[in-house]
C-alpha positions in Angstrom: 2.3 1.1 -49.2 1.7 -2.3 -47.8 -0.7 -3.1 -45.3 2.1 -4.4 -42.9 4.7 -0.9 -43.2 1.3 1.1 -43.2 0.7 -0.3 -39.6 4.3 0.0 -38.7 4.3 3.3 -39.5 1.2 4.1 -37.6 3.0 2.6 -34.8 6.2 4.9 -35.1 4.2 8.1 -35.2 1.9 6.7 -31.8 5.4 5.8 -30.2 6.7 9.3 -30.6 3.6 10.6 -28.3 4.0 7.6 -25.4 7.6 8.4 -24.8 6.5 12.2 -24.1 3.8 10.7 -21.5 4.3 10.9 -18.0 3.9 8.1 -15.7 0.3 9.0 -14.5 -0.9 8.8 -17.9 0.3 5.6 -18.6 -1.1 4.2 -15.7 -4.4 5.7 -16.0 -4.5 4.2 -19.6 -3.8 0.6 -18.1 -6.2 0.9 -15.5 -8.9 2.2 -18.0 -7.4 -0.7 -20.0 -8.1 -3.2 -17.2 -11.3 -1.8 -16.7 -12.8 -2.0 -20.4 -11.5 -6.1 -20.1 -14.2 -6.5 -17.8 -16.7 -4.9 -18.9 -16.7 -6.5 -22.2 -15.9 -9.6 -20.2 -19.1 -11.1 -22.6 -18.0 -10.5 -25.9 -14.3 -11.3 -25.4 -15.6 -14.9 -24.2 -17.4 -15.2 -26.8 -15.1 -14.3 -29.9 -13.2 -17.4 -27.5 -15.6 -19.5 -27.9 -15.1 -19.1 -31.7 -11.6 -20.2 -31.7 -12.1 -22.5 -28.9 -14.7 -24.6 -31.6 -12.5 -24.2 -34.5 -9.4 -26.1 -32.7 -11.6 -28.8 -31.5 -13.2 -29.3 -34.7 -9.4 -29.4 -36.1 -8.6 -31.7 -33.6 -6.5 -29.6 -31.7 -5.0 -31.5 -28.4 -7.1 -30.4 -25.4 -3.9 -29.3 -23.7 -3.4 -26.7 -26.2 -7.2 -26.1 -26.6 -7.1 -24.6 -22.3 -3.8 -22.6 -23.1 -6.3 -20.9 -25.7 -9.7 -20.4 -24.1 -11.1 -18.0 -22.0 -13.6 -17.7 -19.4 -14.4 -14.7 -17.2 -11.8 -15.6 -14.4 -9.3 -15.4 -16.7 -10.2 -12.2 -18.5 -10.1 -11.2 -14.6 -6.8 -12.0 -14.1 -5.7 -10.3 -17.4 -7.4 -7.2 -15.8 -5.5 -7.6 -12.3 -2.1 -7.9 -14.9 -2.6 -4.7 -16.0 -3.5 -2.7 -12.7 -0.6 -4.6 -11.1 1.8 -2.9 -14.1 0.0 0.3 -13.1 2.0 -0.2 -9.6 5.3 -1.0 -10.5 8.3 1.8 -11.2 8.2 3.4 -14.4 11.6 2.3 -16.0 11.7 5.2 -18.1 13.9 8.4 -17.5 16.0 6.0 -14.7 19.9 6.8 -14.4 21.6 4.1 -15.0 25.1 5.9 -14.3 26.1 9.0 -13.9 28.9 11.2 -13.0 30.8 14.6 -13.7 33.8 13.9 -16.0 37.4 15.4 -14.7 36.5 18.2 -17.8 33.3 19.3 -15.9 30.8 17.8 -18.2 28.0 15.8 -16.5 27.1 12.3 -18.1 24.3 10.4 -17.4 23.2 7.1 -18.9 19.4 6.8 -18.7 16.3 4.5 -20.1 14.2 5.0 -22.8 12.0 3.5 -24.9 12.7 1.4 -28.1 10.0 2.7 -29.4 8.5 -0.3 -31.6 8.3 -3.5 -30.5 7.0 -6.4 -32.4 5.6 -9.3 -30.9 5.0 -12.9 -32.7 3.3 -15.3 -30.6 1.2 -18.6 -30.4 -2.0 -19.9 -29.1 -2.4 -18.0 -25.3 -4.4 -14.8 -26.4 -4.0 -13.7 -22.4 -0.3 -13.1 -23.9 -2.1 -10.1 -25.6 -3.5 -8.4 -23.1 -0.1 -8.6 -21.1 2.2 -7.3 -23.4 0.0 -4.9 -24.7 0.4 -3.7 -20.9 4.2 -4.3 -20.8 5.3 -2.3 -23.8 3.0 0.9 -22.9 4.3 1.1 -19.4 7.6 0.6 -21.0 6.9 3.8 -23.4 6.7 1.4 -26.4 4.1 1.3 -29.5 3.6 -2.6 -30.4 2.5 -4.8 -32.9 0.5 -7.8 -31.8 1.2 -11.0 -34.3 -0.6 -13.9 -32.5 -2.0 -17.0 -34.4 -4.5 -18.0 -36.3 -5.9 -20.1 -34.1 -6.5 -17.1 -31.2 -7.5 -14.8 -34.1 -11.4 -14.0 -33.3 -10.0 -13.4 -29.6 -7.0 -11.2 -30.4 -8.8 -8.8 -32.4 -11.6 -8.6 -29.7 -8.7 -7.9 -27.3 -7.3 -5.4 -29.1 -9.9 -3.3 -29.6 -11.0 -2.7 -25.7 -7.3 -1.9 -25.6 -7.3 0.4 -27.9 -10.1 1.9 -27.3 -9.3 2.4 -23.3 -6.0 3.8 -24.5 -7.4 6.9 -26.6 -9.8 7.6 -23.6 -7.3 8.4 -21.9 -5.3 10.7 -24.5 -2.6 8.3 -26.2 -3.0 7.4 -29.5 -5.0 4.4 -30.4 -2.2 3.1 -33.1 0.2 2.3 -29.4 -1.3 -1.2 -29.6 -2.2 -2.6 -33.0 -2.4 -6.0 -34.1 -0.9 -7.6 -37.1 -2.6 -10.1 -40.0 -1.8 -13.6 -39.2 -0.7 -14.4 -42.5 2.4 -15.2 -43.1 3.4 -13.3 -45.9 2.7 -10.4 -43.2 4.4 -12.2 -40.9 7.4 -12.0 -43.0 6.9 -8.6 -44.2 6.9 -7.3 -40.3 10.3 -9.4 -39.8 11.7 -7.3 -42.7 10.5 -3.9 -41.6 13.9 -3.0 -40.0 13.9 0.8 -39.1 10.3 1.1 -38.9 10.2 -1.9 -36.1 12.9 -1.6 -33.4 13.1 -4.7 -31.9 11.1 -8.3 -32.7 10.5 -11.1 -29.6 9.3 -14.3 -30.9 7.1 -16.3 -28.0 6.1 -19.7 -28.9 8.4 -23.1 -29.8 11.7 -23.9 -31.3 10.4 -23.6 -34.8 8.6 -20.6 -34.4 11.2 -19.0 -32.2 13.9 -20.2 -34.9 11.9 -18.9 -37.7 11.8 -15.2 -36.2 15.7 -15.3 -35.5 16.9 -17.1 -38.6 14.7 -14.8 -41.2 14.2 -11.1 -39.3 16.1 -8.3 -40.6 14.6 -6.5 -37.2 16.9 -6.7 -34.1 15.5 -10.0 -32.3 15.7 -10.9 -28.8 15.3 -14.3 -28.8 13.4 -15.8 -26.0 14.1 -19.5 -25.4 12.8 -23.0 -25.1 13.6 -25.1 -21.8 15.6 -27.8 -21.4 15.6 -27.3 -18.0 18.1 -29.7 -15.7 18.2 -30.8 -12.1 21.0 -32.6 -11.0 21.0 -34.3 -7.6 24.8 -34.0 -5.9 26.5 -36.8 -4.7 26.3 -34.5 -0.8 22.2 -33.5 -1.7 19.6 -34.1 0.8 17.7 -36.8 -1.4 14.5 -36.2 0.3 14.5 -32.6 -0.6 15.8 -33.5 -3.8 13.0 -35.3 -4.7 10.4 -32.8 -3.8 12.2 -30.3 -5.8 12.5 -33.0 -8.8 8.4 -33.6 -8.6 7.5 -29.9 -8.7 10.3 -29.2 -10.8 8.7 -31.7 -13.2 4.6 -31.9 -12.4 3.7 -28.7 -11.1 3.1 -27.3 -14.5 4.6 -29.7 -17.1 3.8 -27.7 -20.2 5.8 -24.2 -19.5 9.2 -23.5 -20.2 11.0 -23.4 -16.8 9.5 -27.0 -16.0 12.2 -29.5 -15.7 13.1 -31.8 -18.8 15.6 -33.7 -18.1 17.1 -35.5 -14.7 20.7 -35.8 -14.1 21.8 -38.6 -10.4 25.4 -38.5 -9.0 26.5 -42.2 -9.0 27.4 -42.3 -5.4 23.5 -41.7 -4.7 21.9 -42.9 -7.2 20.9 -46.9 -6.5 19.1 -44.4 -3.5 17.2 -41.9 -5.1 16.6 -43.8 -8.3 14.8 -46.4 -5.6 12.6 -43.2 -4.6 12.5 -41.4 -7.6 11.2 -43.6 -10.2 8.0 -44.9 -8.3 7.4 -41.3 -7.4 7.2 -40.2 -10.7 6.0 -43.0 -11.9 3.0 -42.3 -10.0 2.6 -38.7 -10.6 2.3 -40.0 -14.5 6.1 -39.3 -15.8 7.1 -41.4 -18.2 10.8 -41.7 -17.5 13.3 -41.7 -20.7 16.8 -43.2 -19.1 20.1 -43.9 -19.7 21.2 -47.6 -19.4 21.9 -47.1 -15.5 18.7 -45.3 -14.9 16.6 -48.4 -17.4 18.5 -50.9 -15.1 17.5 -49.3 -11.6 14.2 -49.3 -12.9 14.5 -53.3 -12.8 14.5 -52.7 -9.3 12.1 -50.7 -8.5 8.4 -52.5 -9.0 6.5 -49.8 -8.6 8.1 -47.8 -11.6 6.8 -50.1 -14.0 10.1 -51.6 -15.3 11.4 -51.3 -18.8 9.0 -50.6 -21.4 6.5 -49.5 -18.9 4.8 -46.0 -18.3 7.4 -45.7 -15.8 11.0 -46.2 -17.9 11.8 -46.7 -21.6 15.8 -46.7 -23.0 16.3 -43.0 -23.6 17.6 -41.9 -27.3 20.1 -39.2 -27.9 17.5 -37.2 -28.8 15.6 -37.3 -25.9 18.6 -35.4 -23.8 18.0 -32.8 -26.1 13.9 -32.5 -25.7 11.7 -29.9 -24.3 9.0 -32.1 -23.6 6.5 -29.7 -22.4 4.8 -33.2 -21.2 5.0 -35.7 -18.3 8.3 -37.0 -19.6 12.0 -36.7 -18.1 14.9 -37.6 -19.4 16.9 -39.3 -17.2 20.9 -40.4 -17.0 23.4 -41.2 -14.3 27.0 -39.6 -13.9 30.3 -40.3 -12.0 30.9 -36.6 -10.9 29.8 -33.0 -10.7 32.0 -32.1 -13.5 30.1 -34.8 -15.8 27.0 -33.2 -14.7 28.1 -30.2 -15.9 29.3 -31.9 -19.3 26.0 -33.3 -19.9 24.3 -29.6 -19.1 26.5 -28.1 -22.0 25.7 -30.1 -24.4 22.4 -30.9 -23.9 21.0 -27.5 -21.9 19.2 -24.9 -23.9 20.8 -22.3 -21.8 17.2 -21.6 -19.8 17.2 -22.8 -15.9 19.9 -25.5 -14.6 19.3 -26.6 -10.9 21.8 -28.0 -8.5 20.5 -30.1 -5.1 23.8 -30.1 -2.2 24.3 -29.9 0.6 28.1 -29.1 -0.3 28.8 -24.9 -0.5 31.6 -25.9 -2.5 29.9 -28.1 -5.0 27.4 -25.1 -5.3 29.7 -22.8 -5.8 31.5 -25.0 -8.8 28.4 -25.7 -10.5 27.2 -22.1 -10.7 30.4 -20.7 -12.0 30.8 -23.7 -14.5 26.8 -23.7 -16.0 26.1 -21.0 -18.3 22.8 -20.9 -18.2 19.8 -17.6 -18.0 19.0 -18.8 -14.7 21.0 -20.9 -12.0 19.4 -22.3 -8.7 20.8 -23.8 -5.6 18.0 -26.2 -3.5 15.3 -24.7 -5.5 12.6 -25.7 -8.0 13.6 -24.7 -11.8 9.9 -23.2 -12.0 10.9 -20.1 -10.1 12.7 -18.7 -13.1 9.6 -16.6 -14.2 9.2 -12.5 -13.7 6.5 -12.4 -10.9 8.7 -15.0 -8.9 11.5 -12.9 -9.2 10.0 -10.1 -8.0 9.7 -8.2 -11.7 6.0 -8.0 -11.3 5.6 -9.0 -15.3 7.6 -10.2 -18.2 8.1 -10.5 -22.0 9.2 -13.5 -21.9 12.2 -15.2 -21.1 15.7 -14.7 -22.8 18.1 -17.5 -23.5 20.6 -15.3 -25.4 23.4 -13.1 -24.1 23.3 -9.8 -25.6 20.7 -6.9 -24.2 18.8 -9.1 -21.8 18.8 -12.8 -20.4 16.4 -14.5 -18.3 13.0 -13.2 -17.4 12.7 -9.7 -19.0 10.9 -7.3 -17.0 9.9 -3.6 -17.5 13.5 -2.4 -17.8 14.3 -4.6 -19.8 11.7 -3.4 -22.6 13.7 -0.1 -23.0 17.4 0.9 -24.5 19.5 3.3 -23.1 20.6 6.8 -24.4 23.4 9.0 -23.1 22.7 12.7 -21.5 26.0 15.0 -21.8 25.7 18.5 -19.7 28.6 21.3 -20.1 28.9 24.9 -19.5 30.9 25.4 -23.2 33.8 23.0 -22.7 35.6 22.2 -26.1 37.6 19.5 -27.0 40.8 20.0 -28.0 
């Protein structure tokens, strides 16, 4: 038996055991959980500091190098994570429907547990600690693949959380962690009916990887090419605030804005705001032949070829950046907008600013996208904004979940039929 279905099976036999727990259990174990992430607070940070030195010594960007390391603040906050799952409504055993058929019989729909989950990630080994957190409050057993690069921290991770977990009477195999190989990487994408469900976190290529060579059900959580297109009837002011934090606030994540889109009949206007503005908040403008020509106009953008404005290429309507860069293009109407949005969008966050109700209403109903917002920053589409407490990640595809998955959506559902000896006939 290979190491990979060994672990898998482990995990099976542990997930049979949390979906019998009840609630209080669960959240004992994350509070232990939280509390063993302090107290080895030392020795986490240090196995960091391990693969902290080996990126920089592979000359690793520093902007990836800070979405690895860890210092005790952030071990903190990975704490907090948990005890803040701790609070939240067990999803588990919830009706979803129910009702007494005209035959008698009582049917209810309720949640439960996938029971495995396997999760593939990159670089951010806080991503450990929190879904370690979201799959046993969700009464799910999981296998932790992150990378290489996050390797010495993972498996330091991991073993305060298992550890806490069996202190409080679940098995230690709930939370496991997986080789970062990647013949064991593709060995866990093929273990279909030991592993319930797979969610890639990470880029297009690792994201398109998981989906394009799993076996295991996937649910595919997306890149952002996120949009915000300012109405012909939007309050420009306000559209520009929304624009910058949309854009700068945290450039790197997946909700942040990639790409501009300016009604015509506004543009000369808020181009002649826009551009210096980002231009001095460091964006580095990619535009369309009207948005390259406003810039001529507009000193304090830098003009073509500047920091401020460079001709945009077809590819750049297409980019998650995760950077301080914004595509940019110009359109004659609402509907063009919209054109521009479905072939270009990656179906994650899509932002309208009007003042118009009807021009809001038209542009949610025609954008099919996870997450659509009216007068509002793109970077709200995350799980603690909405009000979820956590999330998995956020879902770009259509079937099971879509948008920021919470709690509930971690579990399946299973049907509960209750008669008094009716036969069908």
């Amino acid at each position: 038996m290979s190491e990979i279905i060994e672990l898998a099976r482990r995990a099976r036999e542990a997930s049979y055991a949390l979906a019998d727990a009840s609630r209080a259990t669960k959240d004992a174990a994350l509070h232990a959980m939280a509390a063993a992430l302090r107290e080895n607070t030392d020795a986490i940070v240090a196995a960091n500091a391990v693969d902290v030195a080996a990126a920089r010594e592979a000359g690793t960007p520093e902007s990836t190098v800070d979405r690895l390391a860890l210092n005790p603040a952030r071990v903190d906050g990975m704490a907090a994570g948990l005890e803040q799952l701790a609070g939240l409504t067990d999803p588990v055993g919830e009706v979803v429907r129910g009702y007494t058929l005209p035959n008698g019989l009582e049917l209810r729909q309720v949640r439960v547990p996938f029971g495995v989950i396997g999760i593939i990630y990159e670089a951010r080994p806080n991503v450990t600690a929190d879904a370690a957190g979201i799959c046993l409050k969700s009464g799910n057993a999981v296998l932790l693949r992150g990378s290489s690069s996050a390797a010495a921290s993972n498996s330091a991770i991991i073993a305060v959380l298992r550890d806490a977990a069996a202190a409080c009477g679940l098995p230690a195999d709930v939370i496991q962690g997986v080789p970062t190989d990647r013949a064991a990487v593709k060995e866990l994408m093929q273990a279909r009916g030991l592993v319930d469900v797979l969610i890639p976190r990470g880029g297009a290529g690792l994201i398109q990887t998981v989906v394009g060579e799993s076996s295991v059900p996937v649910i595919e959580t997306g890149v952002g090419n996120c949009h915000v297109y300012i109405d012909a009837e939007a309050d420009l002011e306000l559209g520009l605030e929304i624009l910058l934090n949309s854009k700068t606030q945290r450039p790197s994540v997946c909700n942040a804005a990639e790409s501009l889109l300016v009604h015509s009949a506004v543009a000369d206007e808020f181009l002649a705001r826009a551009l210096p503005a980002l231009s001095e908040a460091g964006v580095q403008v990619h535009g369309d032949p009207a948005v390259v020509a406003a810039s001529k106009n507009t000193p304090a953008s830098g003009g073509v070829g500047s920091a401020g404005v460079v001709a945009a290429t077809e590819e750049d309507f297409g980019a998650e950046y995760n950077s301080l860069d914004l595509s940019a293009a110009v359109v004659d109407s609402l509907e063009d907008a919209v054109q521009h949005i479905r072939r270009y969008s990656s179906g994650h966050t899509e932002a309208i600013i009007t003042r118009s109700q009807s021009a809001a209403r038209r542009f949610t109903q025609a954008v099919d996208s996870a997450a659509v917002v009216v007068n509002a920053s793109t970077r709200f589409t995350d799980g603690g904004e909405f009000g979820f407490g956590a999330e998995i990640g956020i879902s770009t595809q259509k079937l099971h979940a879509r948008g920021p998955m919470g709690l509930p959506e971690m579990t399946s559902t299973k049907y509960i039929v209750t008669g008094e000896g009716q036969l069908r006939t």
